[in-house]
VOBA-1610 file (N, C-alpha, C; in pm, whole numbers, padded with zeros to 5 digits, always signed):
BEGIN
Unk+03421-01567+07878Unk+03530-01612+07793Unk+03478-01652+07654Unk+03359-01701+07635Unk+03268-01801+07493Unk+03288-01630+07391Unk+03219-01525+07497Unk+03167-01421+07448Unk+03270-01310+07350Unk+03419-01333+07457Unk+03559-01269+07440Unk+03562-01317+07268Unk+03606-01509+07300Unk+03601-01581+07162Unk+03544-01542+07043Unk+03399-01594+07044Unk+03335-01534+06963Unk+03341-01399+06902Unk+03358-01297+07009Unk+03371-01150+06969Unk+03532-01127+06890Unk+03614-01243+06915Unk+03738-01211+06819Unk+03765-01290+06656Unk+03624-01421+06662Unk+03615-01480+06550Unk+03604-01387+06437Unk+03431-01329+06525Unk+03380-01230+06454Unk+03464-01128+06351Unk+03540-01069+06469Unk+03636-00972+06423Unk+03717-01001+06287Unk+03804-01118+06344Unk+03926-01187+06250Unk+03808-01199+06083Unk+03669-01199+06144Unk+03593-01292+06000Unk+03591-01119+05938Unk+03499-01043+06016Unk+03508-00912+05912Unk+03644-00865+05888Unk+03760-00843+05902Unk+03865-00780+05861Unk+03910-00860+05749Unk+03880-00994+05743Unk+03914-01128+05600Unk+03851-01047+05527Unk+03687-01023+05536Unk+03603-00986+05442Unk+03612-00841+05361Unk+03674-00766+05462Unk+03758-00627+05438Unk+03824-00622+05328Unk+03908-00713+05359Unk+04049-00743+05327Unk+04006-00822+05160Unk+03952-00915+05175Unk+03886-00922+05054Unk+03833-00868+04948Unk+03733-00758+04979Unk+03672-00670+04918Unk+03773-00575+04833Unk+03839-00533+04958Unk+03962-00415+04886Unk+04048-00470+04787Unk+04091-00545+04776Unk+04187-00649+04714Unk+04069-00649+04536Unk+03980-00689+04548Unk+03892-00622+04407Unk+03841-00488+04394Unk+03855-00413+04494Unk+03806-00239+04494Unk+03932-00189+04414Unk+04088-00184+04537Unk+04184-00123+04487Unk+04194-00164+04382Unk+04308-00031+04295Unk+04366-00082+04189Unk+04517-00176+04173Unk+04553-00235+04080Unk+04644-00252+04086Unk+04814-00181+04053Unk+04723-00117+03916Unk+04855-00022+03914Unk+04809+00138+03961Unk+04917+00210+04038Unk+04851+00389+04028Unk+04973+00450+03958Unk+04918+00578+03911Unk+05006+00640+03844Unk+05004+00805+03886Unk+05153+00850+03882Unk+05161+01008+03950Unk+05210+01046+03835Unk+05171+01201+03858Unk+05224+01240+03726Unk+05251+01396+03749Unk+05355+01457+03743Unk+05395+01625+03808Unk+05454+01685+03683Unk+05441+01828+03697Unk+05483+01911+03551Unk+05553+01973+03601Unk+05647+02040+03506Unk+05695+02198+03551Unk+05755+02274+03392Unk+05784+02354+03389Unk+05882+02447+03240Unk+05991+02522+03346Unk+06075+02431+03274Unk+06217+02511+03269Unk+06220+02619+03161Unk+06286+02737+03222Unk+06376+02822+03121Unk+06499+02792+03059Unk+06499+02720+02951Unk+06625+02613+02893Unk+06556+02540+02742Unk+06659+02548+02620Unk+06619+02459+02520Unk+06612+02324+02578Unk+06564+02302+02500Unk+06521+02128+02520Unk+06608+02069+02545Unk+06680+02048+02430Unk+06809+01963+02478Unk+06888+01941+02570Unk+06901+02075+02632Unk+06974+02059+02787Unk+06910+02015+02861Unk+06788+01996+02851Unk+06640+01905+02994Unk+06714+01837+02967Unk+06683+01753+02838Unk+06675+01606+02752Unk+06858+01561+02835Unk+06906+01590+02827Unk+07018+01534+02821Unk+07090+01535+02986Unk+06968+01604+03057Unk+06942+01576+03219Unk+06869+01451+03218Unk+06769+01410+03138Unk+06679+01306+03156Unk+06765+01218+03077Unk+06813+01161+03014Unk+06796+01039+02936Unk+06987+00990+03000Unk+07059+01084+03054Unk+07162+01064+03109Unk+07178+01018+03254Unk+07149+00858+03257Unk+07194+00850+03438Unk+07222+00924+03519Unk+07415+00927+03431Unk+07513+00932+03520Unk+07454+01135+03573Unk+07372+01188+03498Unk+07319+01355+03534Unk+07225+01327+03645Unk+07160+01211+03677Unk+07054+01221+03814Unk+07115+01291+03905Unk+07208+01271+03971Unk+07301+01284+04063Unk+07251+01472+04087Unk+07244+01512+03969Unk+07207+01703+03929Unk+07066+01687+04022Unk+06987+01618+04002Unk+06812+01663+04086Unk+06731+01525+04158Unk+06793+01418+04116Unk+06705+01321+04186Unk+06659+01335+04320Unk+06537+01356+04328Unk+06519+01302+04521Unk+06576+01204+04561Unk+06570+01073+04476Unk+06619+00912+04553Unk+06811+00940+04574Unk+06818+01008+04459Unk+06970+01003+04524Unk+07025+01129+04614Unk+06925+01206+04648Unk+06933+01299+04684Unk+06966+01243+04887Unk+06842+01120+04874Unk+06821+01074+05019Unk+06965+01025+05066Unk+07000+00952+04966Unk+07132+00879+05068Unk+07281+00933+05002Unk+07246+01037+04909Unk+07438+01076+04880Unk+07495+00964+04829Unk+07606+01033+04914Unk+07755+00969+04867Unk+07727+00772+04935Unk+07625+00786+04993Unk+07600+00677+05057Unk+07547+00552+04975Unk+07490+00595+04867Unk+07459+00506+04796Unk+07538+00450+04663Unk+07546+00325+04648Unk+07648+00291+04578Unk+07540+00215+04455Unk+07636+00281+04340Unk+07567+00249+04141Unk+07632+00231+04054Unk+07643+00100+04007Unk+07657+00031+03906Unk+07610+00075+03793Unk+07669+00166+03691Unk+07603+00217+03576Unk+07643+00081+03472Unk+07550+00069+03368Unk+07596-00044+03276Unk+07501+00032+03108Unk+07611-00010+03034Unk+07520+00016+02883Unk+07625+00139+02845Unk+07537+00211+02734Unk+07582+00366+02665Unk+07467+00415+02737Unk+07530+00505+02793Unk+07452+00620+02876Unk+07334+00723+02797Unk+07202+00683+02798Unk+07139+00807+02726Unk+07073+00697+02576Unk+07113+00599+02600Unk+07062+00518+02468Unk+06942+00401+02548Unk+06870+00330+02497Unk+06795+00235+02530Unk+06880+00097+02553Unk+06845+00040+02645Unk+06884-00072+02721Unk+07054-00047+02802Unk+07036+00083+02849Unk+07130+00152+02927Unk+07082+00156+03113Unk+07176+00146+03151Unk+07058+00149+03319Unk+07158+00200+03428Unk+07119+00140+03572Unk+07216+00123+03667Unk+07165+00048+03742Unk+07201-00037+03825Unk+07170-00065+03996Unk+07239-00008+04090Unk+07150+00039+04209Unk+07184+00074+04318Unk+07163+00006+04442Unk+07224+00049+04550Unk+07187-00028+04667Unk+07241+00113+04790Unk+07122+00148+04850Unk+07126+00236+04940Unk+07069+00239+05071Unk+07096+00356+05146Unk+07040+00308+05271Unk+06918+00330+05280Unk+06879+00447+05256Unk+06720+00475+05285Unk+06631+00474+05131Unk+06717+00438+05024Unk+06637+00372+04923Unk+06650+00198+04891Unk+06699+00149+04954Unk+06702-00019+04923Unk+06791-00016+04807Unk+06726-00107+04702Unk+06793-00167+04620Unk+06750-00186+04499Unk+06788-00171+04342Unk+06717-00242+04266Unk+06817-00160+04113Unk+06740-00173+04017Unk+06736-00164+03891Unk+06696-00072+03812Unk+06689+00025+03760Unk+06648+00147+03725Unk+06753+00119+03497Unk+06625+00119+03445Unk+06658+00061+03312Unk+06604+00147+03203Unk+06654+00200+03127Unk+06648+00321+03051Unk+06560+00215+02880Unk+06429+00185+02880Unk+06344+00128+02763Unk+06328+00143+02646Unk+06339+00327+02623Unk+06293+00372+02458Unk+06329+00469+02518Unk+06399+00586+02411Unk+06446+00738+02395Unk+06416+00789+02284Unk+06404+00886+02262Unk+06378+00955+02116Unk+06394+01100+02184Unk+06388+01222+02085Unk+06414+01347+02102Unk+06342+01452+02236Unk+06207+01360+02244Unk+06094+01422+02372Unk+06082+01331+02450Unk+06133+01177+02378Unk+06071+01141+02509Unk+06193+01006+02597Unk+06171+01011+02687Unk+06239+00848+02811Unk+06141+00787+02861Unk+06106+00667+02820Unk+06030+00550+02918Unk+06164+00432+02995Unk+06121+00451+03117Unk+06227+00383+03144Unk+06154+00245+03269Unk+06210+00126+03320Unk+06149+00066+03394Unk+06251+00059+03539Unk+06167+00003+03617Unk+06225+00017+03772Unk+06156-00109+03837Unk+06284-00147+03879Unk+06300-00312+03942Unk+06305-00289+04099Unk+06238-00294+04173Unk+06282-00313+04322Unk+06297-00405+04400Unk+06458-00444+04442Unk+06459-00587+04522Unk+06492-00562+04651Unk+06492-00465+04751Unk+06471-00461+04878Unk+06500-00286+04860Unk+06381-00277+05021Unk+06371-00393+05094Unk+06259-00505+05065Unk+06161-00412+04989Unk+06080-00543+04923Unk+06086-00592+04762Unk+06017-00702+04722Unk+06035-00690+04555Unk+05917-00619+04491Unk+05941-00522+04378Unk+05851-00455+04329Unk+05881-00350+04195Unk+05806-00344+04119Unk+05843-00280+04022Unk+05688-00194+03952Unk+05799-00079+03845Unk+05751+00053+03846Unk+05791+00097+03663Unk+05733+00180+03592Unk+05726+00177+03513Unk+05739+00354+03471Unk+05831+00418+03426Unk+05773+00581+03396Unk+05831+00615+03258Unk+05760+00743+03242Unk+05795+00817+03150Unk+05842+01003+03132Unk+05978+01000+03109Unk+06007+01165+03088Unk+05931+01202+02945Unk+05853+01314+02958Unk+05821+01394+02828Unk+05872+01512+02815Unk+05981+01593+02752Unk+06011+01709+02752Unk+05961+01799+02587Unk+05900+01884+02583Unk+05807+01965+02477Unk+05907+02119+02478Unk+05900+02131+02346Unk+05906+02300+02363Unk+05785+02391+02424Unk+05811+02508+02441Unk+05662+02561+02480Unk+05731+02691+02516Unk+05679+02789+02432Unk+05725+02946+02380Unk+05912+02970+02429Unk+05976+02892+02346Unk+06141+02943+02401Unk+06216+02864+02567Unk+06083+02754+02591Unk+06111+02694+02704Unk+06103+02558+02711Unk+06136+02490+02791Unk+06056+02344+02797Unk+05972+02317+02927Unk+05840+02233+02884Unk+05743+02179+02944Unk+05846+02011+03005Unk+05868+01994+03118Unk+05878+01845+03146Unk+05749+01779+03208Unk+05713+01688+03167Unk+05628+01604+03251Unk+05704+01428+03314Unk+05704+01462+03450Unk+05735+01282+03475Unk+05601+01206+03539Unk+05617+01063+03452Unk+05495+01005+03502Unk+05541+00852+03542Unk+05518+00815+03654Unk+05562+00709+03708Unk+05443+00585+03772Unk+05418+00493+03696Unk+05334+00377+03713Unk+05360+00272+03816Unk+05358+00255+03896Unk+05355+00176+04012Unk+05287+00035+04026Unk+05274-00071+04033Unk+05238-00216+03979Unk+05223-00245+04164Unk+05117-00283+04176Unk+05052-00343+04293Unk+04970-00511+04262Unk+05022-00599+04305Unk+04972-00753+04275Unk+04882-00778+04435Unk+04770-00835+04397Unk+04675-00877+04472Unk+04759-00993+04550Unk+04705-01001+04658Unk+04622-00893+04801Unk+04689-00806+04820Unk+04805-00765+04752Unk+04898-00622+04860Unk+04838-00488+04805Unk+04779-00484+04689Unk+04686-00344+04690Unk+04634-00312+04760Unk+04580-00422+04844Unk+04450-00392+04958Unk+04535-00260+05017Unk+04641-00269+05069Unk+04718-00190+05137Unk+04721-00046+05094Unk+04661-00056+04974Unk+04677+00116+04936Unk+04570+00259+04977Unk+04458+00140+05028Unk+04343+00216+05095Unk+04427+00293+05240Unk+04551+00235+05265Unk+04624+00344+05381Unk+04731+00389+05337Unk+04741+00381+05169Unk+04876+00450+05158Unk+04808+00555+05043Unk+04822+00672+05080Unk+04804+00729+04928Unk+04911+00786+04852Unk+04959+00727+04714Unk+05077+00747+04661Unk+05103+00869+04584Unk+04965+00979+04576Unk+05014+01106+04538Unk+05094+01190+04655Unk+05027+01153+04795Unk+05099+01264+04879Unk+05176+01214+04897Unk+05240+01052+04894Unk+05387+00969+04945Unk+05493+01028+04802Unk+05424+01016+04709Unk+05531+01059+04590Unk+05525+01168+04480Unk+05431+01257+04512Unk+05363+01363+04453Unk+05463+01442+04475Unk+05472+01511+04621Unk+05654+01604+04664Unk+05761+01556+04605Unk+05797+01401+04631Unk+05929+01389+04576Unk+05963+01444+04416Unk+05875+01381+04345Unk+05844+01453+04198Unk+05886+01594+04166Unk+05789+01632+04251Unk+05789+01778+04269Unk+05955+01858+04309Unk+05988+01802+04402Unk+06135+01826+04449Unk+06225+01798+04337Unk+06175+01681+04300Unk+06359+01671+04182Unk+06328+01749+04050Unk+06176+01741+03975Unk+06137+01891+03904Unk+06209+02024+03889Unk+06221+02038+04045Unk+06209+02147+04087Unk+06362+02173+04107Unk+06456+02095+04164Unk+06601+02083+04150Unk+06665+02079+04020Unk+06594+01981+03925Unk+06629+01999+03773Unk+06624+02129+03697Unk+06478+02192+03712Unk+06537+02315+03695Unk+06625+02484+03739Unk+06645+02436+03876Unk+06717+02501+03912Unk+06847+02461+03877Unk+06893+02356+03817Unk+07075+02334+03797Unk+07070+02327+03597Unk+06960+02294+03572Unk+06922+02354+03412Unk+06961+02504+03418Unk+06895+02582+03446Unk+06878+02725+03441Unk+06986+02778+03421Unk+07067+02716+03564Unk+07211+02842+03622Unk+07331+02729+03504Unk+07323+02646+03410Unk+07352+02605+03312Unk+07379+02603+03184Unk+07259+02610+03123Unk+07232+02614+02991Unk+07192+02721+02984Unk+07252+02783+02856Unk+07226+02879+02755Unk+07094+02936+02751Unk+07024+03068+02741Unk+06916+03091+02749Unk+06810+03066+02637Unk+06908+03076+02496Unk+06820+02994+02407Unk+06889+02927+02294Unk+06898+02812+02241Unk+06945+02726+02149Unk+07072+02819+02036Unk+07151+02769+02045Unk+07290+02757+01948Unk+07251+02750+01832Unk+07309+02820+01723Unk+07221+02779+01574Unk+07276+02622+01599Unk+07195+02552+01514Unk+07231+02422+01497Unk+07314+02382+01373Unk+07316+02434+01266Unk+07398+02415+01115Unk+07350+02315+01067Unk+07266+02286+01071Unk+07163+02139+01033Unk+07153+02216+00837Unk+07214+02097+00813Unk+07176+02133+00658Unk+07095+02059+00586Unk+06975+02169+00514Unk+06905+02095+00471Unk+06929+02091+00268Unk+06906+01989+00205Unk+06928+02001+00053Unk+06804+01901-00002Unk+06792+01956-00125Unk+06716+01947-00219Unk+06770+01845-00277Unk+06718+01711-00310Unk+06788+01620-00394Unk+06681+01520-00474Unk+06667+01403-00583Unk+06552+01333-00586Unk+06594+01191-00522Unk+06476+01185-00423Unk+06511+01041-00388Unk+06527+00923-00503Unk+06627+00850-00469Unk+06614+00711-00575Unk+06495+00619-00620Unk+06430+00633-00472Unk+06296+00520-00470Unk+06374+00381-00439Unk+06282+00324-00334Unk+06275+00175-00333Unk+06177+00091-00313Unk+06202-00075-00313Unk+06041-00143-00260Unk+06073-00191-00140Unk+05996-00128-00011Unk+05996-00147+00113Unk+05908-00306+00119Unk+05943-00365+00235Unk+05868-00391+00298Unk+05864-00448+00441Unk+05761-00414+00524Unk+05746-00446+00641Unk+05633-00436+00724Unk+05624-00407+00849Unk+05468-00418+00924Unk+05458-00252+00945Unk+05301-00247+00910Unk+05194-00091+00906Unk+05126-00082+01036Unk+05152+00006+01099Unk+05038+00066+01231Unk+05023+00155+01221Unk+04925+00208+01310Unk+04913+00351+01374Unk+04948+00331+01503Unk+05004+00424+01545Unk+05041+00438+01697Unk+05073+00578+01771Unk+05072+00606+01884Unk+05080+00680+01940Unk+05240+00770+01969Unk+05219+00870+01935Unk+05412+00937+01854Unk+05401+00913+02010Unk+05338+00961+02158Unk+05440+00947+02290Unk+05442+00812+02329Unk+05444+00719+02227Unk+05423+00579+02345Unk+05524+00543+02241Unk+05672+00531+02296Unk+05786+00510+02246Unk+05782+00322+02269Unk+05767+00295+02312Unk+05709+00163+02337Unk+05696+00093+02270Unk+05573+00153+02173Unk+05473+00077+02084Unk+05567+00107+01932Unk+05629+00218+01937Unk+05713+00237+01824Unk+05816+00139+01818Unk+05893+00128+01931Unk+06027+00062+01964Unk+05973-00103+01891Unk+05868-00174+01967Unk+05773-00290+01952Unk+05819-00313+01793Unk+05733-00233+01721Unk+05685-00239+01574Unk+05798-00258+01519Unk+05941-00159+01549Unk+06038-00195+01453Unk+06056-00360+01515Unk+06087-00389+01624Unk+06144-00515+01705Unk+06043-00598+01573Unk+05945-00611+01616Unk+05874-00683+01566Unk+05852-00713+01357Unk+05897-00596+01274Unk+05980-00592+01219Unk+06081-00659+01132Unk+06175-00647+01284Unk+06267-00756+01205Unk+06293-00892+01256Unk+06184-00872+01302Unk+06215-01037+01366Unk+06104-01135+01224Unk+06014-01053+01183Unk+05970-01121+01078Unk+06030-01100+00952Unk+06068-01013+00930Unk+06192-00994+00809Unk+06293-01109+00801Unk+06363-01113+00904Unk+06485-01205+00928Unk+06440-01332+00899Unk+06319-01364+00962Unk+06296-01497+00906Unk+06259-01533+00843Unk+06167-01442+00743Unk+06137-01464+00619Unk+06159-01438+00493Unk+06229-01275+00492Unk+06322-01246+00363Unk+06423-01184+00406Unk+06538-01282+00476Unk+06717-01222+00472Unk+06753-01170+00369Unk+06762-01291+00271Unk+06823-01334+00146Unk+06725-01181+00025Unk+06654-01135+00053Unk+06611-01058-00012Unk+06637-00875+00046Unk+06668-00880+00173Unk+06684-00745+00216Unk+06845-00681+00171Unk+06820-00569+00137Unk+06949-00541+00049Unk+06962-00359+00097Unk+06964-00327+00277Unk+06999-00230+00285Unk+06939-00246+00469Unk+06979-00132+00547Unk+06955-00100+00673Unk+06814-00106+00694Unk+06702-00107+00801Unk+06625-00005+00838Unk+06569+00120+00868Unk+06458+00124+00791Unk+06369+00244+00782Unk+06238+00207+00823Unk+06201+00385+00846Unk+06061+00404+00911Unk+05993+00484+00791Unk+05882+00456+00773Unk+05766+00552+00701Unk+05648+00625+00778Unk+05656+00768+00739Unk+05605+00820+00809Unk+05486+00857+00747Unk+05369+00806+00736Unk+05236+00861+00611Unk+05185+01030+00692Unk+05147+00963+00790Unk+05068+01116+00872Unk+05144+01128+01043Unk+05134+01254+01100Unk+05174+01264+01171Unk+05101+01395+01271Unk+05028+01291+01324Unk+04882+01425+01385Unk+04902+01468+01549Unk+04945+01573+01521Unk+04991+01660+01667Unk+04865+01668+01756Unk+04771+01673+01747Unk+04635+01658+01800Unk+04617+01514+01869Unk+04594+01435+01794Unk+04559+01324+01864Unk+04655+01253+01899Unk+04801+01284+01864Unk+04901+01263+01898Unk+04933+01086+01846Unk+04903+01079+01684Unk+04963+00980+01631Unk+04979+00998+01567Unk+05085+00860+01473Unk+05127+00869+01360Unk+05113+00730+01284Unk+05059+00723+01101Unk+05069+00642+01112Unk+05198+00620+00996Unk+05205+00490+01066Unk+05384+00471+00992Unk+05345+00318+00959Unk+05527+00319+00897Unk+05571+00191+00914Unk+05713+00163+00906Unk+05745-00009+00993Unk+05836-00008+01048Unk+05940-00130+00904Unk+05981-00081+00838Unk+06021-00150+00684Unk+06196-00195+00652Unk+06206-00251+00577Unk+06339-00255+00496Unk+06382-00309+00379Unk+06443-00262+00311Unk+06440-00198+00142Unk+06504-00352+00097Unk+06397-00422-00011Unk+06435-00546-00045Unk+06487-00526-00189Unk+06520-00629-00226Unk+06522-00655-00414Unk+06401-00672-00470Unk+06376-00750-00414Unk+06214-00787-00482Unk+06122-00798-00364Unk+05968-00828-00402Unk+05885-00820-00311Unk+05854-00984-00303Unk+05878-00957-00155Unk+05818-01123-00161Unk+05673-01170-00078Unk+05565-01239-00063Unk+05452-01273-00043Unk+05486-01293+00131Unk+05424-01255+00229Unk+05514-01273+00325Unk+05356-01230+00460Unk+05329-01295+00512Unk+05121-01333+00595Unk+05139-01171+00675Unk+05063-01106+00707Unk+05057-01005+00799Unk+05186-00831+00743Unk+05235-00876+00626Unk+05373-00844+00592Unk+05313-00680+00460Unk+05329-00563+00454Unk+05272-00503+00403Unk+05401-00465+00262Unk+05372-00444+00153Unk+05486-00392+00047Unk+05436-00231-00001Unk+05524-00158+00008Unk+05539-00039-00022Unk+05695+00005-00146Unk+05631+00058-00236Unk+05680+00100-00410Unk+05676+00239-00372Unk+05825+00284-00287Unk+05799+00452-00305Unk+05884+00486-00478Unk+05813+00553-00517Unk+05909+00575-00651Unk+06004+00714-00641Unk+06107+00725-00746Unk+06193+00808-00754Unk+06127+00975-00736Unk+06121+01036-00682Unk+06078+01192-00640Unk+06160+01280-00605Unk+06115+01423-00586Unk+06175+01505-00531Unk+06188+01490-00401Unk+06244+01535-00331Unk+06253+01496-00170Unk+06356+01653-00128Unk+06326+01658-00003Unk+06455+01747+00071Unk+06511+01642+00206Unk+06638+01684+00206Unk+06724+01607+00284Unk+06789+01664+00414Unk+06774+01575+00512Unk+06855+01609+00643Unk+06952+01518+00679Unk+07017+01524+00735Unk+07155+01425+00792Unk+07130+01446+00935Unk+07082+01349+01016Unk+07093+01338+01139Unk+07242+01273+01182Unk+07304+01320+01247Unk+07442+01275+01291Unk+07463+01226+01420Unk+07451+01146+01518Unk+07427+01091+01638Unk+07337+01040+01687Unk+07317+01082+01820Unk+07187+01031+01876Unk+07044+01108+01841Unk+06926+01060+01853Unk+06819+01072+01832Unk+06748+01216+01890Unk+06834+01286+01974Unk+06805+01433+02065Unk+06839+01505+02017Unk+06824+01525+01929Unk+06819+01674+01820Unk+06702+01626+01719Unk+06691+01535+01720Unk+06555+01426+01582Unk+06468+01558+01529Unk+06401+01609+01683Unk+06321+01707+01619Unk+06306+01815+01539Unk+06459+01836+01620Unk+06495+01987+01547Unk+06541+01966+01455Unk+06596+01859+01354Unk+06603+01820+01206Unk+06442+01833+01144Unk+06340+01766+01168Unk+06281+01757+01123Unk+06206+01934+01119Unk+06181+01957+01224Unk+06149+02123+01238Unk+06238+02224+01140Unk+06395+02181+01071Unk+06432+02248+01006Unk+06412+02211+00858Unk+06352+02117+00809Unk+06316+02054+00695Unk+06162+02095+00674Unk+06070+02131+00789Unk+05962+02167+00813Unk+05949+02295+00745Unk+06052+02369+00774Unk+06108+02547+00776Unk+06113+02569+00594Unk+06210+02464+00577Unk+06228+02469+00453Unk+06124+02453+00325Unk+06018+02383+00327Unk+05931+02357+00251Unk+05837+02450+00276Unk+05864+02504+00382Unk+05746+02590+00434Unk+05741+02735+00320Unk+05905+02743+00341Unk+05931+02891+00274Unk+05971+02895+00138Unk+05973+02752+00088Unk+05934+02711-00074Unk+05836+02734-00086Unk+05694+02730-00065Unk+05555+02688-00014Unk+05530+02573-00118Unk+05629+02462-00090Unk+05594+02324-00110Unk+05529+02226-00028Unk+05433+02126-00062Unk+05384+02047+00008Unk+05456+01880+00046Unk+05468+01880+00180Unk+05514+01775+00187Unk+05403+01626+00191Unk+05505+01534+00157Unk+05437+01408+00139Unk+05455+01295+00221Unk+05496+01174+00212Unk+05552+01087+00309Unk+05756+01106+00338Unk+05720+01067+00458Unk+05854+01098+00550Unk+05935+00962+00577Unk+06072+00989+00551Unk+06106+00849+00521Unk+06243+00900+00629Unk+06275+00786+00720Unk+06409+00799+00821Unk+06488+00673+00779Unk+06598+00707+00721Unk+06683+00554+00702Unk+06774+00571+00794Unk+06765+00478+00883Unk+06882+00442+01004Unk+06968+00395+00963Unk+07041+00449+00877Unk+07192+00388+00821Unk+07270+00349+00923Unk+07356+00393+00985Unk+07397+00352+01121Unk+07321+00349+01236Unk+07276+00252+01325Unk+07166+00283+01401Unk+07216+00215+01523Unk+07131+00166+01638Unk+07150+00095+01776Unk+07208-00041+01735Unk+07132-00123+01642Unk+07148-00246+01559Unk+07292-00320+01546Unk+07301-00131+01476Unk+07469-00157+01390Unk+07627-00123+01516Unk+07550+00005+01593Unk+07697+00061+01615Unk+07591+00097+01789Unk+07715+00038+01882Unk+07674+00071+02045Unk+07685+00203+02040Unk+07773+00297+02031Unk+07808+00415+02051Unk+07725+00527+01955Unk+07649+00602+02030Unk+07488+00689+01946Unk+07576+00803+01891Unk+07730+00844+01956Unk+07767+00957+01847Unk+07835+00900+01689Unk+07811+00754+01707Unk+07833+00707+01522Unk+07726+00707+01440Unk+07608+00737+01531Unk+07508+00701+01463Unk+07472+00802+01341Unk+07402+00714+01195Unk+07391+00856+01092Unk+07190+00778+01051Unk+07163+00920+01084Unk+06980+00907+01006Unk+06955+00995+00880Unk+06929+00906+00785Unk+06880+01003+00669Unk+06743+01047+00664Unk+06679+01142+00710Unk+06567+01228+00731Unk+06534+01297+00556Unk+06432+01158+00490Unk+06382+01252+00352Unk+06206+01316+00403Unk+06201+01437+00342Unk+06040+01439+00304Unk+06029+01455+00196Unk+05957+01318+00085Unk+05885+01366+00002Unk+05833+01487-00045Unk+05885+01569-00142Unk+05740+01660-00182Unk+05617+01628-00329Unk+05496+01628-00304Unk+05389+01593-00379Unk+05415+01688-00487
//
């Protein structure tokens, strides 16, 4: 019986020590990540991805429980801080919250409150790529010590690698038999005009064009120091400056600004004097999912001037700020030419 004892101390002591170890081995967060190209302009992905109420077209999760699962959509559909909750049978329960959107990309976050609590973090990327689109979904998973230990028996590419794969794979099958085989002219007009010039000011980074995040951040951040330090001096909407914009390493560096009277002295706070220039002009009219293809047609245009462009300036005249509804929204898209 001493021997039984002992032989189960033992035990209980190495599986602590196990259990220990793994808990600093595992990681805490893992991340999956699955591709595919649809035959479809972009926009029709895009507007599968950044639209809730369209999951319903390819999701695996809603695929599991149907008509069975019941969702609370809340927000403007397809805009940032748009979401739903659900509560289902063989998916539980939780929060699914739409973070940052722009023309390529959705970061969105995921709340899970049963059957356990837990949360998840992803990102849609949709790219052109020869007359098609590239989607990538990448989904971050948050594991808090000791329950990582647990992942040494779970591996979350083969638990969620298929599902990925499946709703991919459903998306573009209801894309396809859908959308148009290749893009609608757009009538995007572009004109020649001289910008007025103004004196910006606001906060300078570099950041990463796919980490919508860090963009979203910078403006936030922005105007929260603007507001409290020159109201009384800002005398127009928000704008972005665009200095460089490097497809390679995939940044840009900008800044996140707004057009004062005067410049005022202001700690961490950068001032920018664009002066009166030539510029060509786009009118973005809605939401942010066409962004590119404005800029790609302003691209076109200087191209076949063989003018050089300079800094890139987006004034969010009507923006998220101003107006809930993204088909009021108006962006003035200048590029400088040198």
């Amino acid at each position: 019986m001493k021997k039984f004892v002992r032989f189960m101390v033992v035990l209980i002591l190495i599986v602590i020590v196990a259990l220990t170890i793994l808990v600093f081995v595992e990681p805490t967060d893992v991340t999956v990540t699955r591709t595919t190209v649809i035959k479809a302009p972009k926009e029709a992905v895009f507007e599968q991805i950044v639209n809730f109420k369209n999951w319903h077209n390819w999701s695996p999760w809603n695929k599991l429980d149907g008509d069975k699962m019941k969702m609370d959509f809340y927000g403007t559909d397809g805009t940032p801080g748009s979401g739903y909750k659900w509560v289902g049978v063989q998916t539980g329960a939780g929060d699914m919250k739409d973070s940052a959107v722009n023309g390529t990309d959705m970061l969105y976050n995921l709340t899970f409150t049963e059957p356990h609590a837990g949360s998840a973090w992803g990102h849609f990327k949709a790219d052109d790529t020869a007359g098609m689109t590239k989607v990538t979904w990448i989904c971050t998973m948050h594991f808090g010590k000791p329950s990582n230990a647990m992942l040494v028996f779970m591996n979350m590419e083969k638990l969620l690698g298929p599902m990925f794969e499946d709703g991919l794979k459903d998306m573009k099958t209801f894309v396809e038999s859908k959308a148009p085989a290749a893009p609608a002219p757009t009538g995007i007009e572009v004109t020649e005009v001289e910008y007025p010039g103004h004196t910006f000011e606001g906060l300078r980074k570099t950041v990463s064009n796919v980490a919508m995040g860090d963009m979203m951040k910078l403006f936030a951040d922005a105007k929260t120091v603007m507001t409290k330090n020159a109201a009384d001096k800002i005398n127009g909407t928000s704008a972005g400056l665009y200095f460089t914009w490097d497809t390679v390493k995939k940044e840009t560096d900008m800044a996140a600004v707004f057009p004062v009277s005067e410049a005022k002295t202001i700690k961490d706070v950068a001032v920018f004097n664009i002066p009166k220039s030539k510029a060509v002009l786009a009118v973005l009219r809605g939401g942010y999912g066409k962004e590119m293809e404005v800029h790609g047609a302003i691209t076109k245009h200087i191209a076949e001037k063989g003018e050089t462009k300079g800094t890139v300036i987006e004034e969010y005249t009507i923006g998220p700020n101003e107006e809930p509804d993204s088909n009021k929204w108006v962006t003035n898209i200048y590029y400088l030419i040198k």
